[in-house]
mmCIF file of the C-alpha atoms, coordinates in Angstrom:
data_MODEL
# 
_entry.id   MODEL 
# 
loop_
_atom_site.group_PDB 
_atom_site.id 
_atom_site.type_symbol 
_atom_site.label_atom_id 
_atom_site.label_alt_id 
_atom_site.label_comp_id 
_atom_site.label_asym_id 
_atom_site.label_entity_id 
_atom_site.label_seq_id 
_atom_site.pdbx_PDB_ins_code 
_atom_site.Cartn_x 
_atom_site.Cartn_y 
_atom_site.Cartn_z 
_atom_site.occupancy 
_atom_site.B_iso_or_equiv 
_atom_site.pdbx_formal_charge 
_atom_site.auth_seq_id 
_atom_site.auth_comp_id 
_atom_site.auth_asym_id 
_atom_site.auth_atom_id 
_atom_site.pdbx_PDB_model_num 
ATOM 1   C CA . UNK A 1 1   ? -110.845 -30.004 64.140 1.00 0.00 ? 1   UNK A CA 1 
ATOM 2   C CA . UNK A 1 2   ? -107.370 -31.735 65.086 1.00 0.00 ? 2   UNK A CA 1 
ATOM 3   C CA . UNK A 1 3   ? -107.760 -35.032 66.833 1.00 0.00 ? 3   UNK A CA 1 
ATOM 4   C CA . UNK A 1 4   ? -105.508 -33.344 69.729 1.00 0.00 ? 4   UNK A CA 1 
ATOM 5   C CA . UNK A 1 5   ? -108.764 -30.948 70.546 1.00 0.00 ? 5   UNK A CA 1 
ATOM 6   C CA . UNK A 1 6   ? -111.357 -32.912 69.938 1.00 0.00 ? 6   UNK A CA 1 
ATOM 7   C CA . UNK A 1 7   ? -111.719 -33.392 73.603 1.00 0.00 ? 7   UNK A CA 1 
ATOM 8   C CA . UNK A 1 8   ? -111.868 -29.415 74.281 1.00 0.00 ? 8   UNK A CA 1 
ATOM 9   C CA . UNK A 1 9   ? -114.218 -27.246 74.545 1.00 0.00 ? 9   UNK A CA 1 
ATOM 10  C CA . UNK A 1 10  ? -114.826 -24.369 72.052 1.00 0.00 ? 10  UNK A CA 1 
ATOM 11  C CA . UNK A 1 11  ? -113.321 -21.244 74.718 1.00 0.00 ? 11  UNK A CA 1 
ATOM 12  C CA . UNK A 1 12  ? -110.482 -24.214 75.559 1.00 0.00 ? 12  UNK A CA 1 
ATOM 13  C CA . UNK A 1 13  ? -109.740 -24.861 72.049 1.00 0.00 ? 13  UNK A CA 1 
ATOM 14  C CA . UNK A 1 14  ? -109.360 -21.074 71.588 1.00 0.00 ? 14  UNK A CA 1 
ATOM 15  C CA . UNK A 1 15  ? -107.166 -20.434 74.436 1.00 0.00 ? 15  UNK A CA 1 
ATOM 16  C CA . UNK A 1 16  ? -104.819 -23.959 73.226 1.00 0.00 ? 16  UNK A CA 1 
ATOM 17  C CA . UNK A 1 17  ? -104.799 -22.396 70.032 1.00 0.00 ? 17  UNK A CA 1 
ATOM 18  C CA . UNK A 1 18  ? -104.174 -18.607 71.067 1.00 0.00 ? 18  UNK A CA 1 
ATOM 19  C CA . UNK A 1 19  ? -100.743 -20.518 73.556 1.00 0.00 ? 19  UNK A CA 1 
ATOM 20  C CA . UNK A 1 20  ? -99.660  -22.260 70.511 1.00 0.00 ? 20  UNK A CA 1 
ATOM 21  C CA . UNK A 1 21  ? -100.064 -19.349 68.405 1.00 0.00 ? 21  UNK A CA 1 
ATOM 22  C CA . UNK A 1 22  ? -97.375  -17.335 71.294 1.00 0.00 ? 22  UNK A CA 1 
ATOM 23  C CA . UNK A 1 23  ? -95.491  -20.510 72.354 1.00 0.00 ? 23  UNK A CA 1 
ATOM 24  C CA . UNK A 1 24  ? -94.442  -21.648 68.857 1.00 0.00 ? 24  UNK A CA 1 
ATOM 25  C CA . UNK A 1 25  ? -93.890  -19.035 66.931 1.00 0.00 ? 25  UNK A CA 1 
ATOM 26  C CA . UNK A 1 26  ? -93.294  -15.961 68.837 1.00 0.00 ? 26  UNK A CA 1 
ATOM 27  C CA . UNK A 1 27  ? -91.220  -17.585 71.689 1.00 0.00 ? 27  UNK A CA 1 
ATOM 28  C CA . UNK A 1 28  ? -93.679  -15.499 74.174 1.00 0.00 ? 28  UNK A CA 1 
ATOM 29  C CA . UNK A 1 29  ? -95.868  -17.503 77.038 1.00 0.00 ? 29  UNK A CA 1 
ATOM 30  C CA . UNK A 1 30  ? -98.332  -15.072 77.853 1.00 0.00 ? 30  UNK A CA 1 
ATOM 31  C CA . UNK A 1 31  ? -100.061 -14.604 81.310 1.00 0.00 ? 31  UNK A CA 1 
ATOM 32  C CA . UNK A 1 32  ? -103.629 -15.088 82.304 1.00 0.00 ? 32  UNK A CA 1 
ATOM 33  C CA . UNK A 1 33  ? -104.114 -11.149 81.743 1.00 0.00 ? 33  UNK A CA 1 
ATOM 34  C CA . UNK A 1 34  ? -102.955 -11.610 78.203 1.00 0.00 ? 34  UNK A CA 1 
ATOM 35  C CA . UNK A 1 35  ? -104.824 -14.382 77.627 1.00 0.00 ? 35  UNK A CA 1 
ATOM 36  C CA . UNK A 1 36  ? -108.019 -13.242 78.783 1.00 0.00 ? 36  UNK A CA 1 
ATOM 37  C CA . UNK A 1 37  ? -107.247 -9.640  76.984 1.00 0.00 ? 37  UNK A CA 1 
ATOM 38  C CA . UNK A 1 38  ? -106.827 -11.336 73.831 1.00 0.00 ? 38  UNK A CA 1 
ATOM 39  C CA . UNK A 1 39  ? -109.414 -13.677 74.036 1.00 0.00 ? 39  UNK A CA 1 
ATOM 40  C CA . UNK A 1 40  ? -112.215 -11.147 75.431 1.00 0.00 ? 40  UNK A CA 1 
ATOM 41  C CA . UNK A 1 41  ? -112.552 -13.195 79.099 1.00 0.00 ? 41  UNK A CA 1 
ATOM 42  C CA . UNK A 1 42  ? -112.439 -10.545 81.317 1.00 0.00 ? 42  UNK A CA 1 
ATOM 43  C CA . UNK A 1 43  ? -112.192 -12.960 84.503 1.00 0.00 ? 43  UNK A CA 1 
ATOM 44  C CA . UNK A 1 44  ? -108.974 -14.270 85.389 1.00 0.00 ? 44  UNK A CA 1 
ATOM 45  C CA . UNK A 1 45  ? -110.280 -16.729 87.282 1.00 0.00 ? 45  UNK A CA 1 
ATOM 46  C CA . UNK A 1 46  ? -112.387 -17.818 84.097 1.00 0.00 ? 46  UNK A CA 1 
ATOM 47  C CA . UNK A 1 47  ? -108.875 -17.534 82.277 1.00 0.00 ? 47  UNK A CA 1 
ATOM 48  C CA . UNK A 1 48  ? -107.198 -19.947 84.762 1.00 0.00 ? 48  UNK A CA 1 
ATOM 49  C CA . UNK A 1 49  ? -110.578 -22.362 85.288 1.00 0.00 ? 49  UNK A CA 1 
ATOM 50  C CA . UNK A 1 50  ? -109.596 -22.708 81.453 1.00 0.00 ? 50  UNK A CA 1 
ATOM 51  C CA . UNK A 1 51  ? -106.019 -23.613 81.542 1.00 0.00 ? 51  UNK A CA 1 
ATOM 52  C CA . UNK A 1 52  ? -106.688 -26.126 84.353 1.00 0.00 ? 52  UNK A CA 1 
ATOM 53  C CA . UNK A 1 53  ? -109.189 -28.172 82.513 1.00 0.00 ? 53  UNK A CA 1 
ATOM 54  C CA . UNK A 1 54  ? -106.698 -27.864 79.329 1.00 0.00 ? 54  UNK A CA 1 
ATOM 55  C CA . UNK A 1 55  ? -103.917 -28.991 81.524 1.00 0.00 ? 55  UNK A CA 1 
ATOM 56  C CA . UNK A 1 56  ? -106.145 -31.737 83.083 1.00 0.00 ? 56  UNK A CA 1 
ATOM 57  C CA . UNK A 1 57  ? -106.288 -33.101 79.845 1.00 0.00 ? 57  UNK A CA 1 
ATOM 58  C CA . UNK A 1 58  ? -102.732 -33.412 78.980 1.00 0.00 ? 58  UNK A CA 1 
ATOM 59  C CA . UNK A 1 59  ? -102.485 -30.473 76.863 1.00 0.00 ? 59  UNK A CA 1 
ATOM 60  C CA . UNK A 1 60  ? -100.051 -28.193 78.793 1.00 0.00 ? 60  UNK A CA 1 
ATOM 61  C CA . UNK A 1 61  ? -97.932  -28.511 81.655 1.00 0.00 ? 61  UNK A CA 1 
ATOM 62  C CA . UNK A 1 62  ? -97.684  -25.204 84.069 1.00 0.00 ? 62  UNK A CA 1 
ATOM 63  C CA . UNK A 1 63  ? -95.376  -24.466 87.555 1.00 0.00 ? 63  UNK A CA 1 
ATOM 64  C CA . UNK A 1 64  ? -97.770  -23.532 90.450 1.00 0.00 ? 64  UNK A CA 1 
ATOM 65  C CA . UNK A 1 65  ? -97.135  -20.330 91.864 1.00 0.00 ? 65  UNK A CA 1 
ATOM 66  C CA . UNK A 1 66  ? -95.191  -19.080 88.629 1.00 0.00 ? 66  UNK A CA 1 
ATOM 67  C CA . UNK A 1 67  ? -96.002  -16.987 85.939 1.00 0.00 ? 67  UNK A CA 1 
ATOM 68  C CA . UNK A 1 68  ? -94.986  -17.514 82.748 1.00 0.00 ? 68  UNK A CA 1 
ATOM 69  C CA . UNK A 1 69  ? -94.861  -21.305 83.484 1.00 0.00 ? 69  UNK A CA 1 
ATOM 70  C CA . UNK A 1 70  ? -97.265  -22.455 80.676 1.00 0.00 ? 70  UNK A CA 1 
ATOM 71  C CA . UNK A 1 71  ? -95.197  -25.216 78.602 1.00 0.00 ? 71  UNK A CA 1 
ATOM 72  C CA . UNK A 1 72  ? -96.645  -27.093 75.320 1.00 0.00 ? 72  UNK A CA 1 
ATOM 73  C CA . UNK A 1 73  ? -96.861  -31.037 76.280 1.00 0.00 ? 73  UNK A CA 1 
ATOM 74  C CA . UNK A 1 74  ? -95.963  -33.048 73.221 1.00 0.00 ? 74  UNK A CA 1 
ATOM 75  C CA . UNK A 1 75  ? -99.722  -34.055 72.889 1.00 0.00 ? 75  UNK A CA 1 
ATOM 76  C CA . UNK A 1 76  ? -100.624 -30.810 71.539 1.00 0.00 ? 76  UNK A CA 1 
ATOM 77  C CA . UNK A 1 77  ? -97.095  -29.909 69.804 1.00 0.00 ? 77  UNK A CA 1 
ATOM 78  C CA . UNK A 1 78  ? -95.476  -31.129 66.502 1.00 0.00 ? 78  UNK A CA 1 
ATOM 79  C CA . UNK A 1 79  ? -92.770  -33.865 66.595 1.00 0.00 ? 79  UNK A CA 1 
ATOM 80  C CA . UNK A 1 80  ? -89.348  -31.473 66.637 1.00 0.00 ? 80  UNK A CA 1 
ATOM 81  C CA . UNK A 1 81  ? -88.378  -28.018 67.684 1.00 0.00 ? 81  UNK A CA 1 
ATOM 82  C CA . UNK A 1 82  ? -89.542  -24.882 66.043 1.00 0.00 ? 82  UNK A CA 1 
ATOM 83  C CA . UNK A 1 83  ? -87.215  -22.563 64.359 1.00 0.00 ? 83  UNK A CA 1 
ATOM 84  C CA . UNK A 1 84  ? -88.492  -19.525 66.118 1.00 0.00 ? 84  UNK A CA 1 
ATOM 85  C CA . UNK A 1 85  ? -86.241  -16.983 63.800 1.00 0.00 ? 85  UNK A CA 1 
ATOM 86  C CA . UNK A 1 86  ? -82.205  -16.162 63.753 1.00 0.00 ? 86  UNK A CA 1 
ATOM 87  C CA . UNK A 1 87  ? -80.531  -14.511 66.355 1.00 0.00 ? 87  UNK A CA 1 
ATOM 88  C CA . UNK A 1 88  ? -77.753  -12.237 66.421 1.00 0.00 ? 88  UNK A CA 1 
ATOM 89  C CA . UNK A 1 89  ? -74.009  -12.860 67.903 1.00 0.00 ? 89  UNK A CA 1 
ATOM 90  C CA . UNK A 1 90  ? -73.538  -9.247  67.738 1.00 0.00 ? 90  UNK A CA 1 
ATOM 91  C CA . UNK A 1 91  ? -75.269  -6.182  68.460 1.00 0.00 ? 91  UNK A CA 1 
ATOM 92  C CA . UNK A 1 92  ? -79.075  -6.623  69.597 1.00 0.00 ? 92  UNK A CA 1 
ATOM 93  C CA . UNK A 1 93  ? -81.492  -7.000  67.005 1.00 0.00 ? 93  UNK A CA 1 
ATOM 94  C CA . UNK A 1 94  ? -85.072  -8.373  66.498 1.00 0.00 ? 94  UNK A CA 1 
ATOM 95  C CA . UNK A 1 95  ? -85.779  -11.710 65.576 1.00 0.00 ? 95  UNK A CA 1 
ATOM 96  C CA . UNK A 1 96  ? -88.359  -12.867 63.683 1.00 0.00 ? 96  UNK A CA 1 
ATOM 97  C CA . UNK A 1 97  ? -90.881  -16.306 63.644 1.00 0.00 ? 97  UNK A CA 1 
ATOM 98  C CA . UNK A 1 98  ? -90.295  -18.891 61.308 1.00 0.00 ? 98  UNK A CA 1 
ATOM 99  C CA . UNK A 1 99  ? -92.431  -22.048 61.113 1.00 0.00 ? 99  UNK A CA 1 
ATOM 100 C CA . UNK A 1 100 ? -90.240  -24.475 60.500 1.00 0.00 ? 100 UNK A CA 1 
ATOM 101 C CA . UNK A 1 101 ? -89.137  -27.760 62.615 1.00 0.00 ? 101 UNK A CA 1 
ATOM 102 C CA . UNK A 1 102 ? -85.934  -29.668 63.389 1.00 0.00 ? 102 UNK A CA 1 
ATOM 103 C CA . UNK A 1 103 ? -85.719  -32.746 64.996 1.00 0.00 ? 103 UNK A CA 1 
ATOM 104 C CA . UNK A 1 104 ? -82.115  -33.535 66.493 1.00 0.00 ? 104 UNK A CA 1 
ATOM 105 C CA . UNK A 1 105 ? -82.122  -37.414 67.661 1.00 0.00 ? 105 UNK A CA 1 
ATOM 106 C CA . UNK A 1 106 ? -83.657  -36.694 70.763 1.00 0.00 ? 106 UNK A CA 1 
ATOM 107 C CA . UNK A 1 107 ? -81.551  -33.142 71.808 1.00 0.00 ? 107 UNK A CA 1 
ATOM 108 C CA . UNK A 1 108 ? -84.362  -31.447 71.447 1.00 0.00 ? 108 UNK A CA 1 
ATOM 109 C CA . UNK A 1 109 ? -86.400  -33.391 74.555 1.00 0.00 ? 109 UNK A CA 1 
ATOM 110 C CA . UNK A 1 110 ? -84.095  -30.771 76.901 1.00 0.00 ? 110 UNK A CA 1 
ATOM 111 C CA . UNK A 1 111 ? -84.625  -28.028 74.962 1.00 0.00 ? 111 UNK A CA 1 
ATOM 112 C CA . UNK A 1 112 ? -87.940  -25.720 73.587 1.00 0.00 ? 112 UNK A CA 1 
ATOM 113 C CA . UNK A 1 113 ? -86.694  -24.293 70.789 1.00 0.00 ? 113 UNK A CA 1 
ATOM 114 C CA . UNK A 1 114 ? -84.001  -23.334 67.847 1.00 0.00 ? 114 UNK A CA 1 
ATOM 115 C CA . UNK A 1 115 ? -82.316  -20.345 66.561 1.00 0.00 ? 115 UNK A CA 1 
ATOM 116 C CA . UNK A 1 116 ? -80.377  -19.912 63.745 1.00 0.00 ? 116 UNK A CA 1 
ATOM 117 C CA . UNK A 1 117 ? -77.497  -17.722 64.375 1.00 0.00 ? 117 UNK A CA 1 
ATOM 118 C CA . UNK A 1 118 ? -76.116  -15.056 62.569 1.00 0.00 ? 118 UNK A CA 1 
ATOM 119 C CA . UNK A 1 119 ? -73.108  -12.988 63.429 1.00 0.00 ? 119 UNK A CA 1 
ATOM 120 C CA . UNK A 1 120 ? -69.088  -13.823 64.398 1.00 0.00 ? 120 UNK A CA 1 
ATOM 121 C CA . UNK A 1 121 ? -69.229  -12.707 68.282 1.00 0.00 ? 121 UNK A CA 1 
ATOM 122 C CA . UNK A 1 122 ? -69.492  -15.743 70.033 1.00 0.00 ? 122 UNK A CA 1 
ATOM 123 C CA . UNK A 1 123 ? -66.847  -17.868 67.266 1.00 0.00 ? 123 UNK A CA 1 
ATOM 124 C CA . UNK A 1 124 ? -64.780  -18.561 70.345 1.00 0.00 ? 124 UNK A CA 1 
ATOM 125 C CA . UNK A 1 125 ? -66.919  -20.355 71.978 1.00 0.00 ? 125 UNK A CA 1 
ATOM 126 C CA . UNK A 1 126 ? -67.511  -22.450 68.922 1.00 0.00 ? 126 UNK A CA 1 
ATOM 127 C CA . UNK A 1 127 ? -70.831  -20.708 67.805 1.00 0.00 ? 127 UNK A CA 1 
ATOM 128 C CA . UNK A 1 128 ? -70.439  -19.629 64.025 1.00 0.00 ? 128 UNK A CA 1 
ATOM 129 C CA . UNK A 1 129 ? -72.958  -17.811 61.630 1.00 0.00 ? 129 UNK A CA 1 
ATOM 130 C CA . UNK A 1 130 ? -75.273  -20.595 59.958 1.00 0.00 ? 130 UNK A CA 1 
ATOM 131 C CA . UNK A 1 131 ? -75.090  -22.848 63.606 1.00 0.00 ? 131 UNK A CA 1 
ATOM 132 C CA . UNK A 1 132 ? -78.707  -24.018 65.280 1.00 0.00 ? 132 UNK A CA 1 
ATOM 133 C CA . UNK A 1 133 ? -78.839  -23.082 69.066 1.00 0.00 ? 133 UNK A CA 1 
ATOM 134 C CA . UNK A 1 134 ? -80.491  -24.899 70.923 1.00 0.00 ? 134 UNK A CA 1 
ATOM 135 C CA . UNK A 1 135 ? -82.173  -23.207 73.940 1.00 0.00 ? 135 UNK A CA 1 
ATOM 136 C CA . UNK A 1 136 ? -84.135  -24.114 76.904 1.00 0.00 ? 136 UNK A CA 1 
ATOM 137 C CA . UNK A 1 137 ? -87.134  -21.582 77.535 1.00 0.00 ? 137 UNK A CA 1 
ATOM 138 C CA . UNK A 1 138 ? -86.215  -19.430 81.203 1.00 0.00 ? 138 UNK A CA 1 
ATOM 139 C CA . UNK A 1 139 ? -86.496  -16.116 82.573 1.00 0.00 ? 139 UNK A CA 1 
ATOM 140 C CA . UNK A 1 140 ? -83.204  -16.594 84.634 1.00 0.00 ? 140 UNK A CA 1 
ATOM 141 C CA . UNK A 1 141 ? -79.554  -17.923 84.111 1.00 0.00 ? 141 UNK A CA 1 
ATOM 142 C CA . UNK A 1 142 ? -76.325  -18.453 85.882 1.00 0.00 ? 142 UNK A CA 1 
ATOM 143 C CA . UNK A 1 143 ? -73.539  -16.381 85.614 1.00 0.00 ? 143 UNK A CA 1 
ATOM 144 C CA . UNK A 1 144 ? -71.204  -17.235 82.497 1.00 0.00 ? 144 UNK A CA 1 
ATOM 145 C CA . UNK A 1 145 ? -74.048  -19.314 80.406 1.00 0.00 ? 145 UNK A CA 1 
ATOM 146 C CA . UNK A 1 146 ? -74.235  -18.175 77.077 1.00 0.00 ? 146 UNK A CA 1 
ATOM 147 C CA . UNK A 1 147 ? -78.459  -16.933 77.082 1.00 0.00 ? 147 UNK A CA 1 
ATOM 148 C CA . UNK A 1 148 ? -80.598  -15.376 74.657 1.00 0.00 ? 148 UNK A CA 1 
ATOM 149 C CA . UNK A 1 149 ? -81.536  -11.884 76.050 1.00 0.00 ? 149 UNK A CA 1 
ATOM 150 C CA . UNK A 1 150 ? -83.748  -9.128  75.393 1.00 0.00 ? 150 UNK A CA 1 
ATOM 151 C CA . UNK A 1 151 ? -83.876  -5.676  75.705 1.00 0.00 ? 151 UNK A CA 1 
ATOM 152 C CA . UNK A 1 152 ? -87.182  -3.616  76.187 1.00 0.00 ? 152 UNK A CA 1 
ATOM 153 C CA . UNK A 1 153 ? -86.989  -2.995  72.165 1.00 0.00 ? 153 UNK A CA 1 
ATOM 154 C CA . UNK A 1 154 ? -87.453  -6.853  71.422 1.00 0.00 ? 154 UNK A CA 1 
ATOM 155 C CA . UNK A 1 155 ? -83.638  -6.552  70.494 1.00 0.00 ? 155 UNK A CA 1 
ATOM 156 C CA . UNK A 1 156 ? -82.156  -10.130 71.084 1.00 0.00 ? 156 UNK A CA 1 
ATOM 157 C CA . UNK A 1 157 ? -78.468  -11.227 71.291 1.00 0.00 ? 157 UNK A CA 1 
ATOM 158 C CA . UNK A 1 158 ? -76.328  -13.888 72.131 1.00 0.00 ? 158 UNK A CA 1 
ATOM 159 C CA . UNK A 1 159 ? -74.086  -13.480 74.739 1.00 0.00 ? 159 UNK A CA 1 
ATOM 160 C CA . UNK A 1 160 ? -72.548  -14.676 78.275 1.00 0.00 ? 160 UNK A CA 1 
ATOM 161 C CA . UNK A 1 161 ? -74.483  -13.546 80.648 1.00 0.00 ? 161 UNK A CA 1 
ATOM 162 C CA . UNK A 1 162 ? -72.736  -11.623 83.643 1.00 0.00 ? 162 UNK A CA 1 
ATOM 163 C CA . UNK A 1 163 ? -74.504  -9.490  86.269 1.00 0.00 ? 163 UNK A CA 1 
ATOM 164 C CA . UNK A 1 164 ? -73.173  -6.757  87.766 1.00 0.00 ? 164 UNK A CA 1 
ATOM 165 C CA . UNK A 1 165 ? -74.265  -4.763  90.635 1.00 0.00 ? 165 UNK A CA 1 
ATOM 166 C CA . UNK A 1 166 ? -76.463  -2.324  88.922 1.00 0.00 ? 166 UNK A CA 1 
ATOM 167 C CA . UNK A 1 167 ? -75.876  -3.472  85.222 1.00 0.00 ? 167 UNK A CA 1 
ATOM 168 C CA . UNK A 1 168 ? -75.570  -6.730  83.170 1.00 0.00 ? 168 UNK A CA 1 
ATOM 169 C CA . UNK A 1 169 ? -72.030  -7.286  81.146 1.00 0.00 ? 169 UNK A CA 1 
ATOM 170 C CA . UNK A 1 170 ? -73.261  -9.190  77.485 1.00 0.00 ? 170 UNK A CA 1 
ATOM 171 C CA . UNK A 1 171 ? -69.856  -10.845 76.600 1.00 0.00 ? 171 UNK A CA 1 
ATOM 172 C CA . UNK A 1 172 ? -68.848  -12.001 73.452 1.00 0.00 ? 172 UNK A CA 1 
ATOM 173 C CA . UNK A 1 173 ? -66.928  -14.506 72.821 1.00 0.00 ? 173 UNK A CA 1 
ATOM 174 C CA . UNK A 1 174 ? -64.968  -12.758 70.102 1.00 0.00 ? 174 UNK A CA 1 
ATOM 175 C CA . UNK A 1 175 ? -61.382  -11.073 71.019 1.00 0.00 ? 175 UNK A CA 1 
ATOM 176 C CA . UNK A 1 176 ? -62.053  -8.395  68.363 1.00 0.00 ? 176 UNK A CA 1 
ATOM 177 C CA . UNK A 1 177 ? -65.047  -7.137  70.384 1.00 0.00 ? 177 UNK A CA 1 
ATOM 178 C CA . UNK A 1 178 ? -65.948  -5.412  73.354 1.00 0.00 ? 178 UNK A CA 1 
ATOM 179 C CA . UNK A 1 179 ? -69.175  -6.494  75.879 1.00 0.00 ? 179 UNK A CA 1 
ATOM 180 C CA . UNK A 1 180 ? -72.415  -5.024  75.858 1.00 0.00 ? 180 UNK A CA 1 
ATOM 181 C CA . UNK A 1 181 ? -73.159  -3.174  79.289 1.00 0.00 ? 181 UNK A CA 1 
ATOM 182 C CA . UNK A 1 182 ? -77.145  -2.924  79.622 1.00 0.00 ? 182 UNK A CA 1 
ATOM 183 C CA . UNK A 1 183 ? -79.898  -2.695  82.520 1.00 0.00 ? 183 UNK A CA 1 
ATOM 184 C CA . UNK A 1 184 ? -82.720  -3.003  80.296 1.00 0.00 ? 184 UNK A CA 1 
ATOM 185 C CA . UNK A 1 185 ? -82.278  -6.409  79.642 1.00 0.00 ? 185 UNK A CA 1 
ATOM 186 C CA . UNK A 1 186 ? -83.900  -9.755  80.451 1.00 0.00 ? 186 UNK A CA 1 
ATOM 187 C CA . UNK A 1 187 ? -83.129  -13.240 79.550 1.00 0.00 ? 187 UNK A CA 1 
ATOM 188 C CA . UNK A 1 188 ? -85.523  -15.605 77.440 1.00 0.00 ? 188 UNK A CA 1 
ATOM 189 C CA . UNK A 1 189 ? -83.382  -18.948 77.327 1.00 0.00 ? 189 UNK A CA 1 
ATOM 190 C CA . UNK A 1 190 ? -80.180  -20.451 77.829 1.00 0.00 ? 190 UNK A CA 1 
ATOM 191 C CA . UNK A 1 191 ? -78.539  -22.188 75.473 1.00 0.00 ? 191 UNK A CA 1 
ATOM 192 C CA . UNK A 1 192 ? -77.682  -25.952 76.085 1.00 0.00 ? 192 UNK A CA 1 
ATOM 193 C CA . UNK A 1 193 ? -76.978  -27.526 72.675 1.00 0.00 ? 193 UNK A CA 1 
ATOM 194 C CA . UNK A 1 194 ? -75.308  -26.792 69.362 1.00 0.00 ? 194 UNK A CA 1 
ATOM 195 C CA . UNK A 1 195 ? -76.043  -28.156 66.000 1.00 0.00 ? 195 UNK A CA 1 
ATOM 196 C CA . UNK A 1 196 ? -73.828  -27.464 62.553 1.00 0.00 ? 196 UNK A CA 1 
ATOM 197 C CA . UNK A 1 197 ? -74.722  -28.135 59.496 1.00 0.00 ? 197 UNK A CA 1 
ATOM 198 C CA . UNK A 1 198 ? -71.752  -29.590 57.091 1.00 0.00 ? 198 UNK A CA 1 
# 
């Protein structure tokens, strides 16, 4: 047993280990229906009972009234960010989970995790293939931050983010390409750090 759950219950350890399991390596904080689907509790109110005692006990941190909200505290997570797969500056494609850390001297205490980005559409704005992003976990975003977005296909891109009245604009930041005009799509973070390797 790790010394962080040693304090937990057996159906709180579960649940702690069934966030992580979403949080860290699939970029995906599920809701108390998914959680209690997964885990075979068919009460939501058992579900959430759970995650208050977890967060009572320093484990997680959650908005009230929000779904979606759950967030890792550093109690339960590794020192670092995880590498949660590469992302596109391009077309939209799927990303994948990687296990892997970074730690950034202390960027990474604003942000929730790292992609590694592939793909010459955003060059202009300094982002080139082989660059870490680092991106702060949130459903919405202000018009002209660069977000990572998905589409109902789990196809993820790069792009600024620019809504229009009954579409979204994905620009690059390329003057060889052309935007991506989409309704199907939702944002997952926004990007508010860079990090090159030399």
């Amino acid at each position: 047993m790790a010394p962080e759950t040693k304090d937990l219950t057996k159906n709180q350890r579960r649940v702690l280990k069934y966030l992580k399991q979403q949080i860290e390596h699939k970029n995906h904080v599920p809701t108390i229906r998914e959680i209690g689907d997964h885990l075979g509790i068919s009460s939501p109110n058992g579900v959430a009972g759970l995650l208050k005692r977890i967060e009572a006990k320093g484990m997680i941190k959650r908005t009230k009234n929000r779904a979606r909200s759950i967030v890792l505290t550093e109690k339960c997570s590794p020192a670092g960010l995880p590498l949660v797969g590469r992302i596109s500056a391009g077309p939209l494609t799927e990303t994948f989970a990687q296990a892997e850390r970074f730690e950034f001297d202390g960027l990474e205490r604003r942000a929730d995790y790292v992609l590694e980005v592939t793909g010459e559409s955003m060059i202009d704005a300094q982002i080139a293939p082989g660059d870490f992003v680092l991106v702060k976990k949130q459903s919405t975003a202000d018009r002209g931050d660069i977000v990572v977005v998905c589409d109902d296909e789990n196809g993820t891109t790069l792009k600024y983010w620019y809504p229009e009245k009954n579409r979204v604009r994905l620009q690059p930041a390329n003057k060889t390409m052309k935007p991506i005009y989409r309704k199907d799509v939702r944002v997952q973070g926004v990007v508010i750090g860079l990090v090159r390797k030399l």
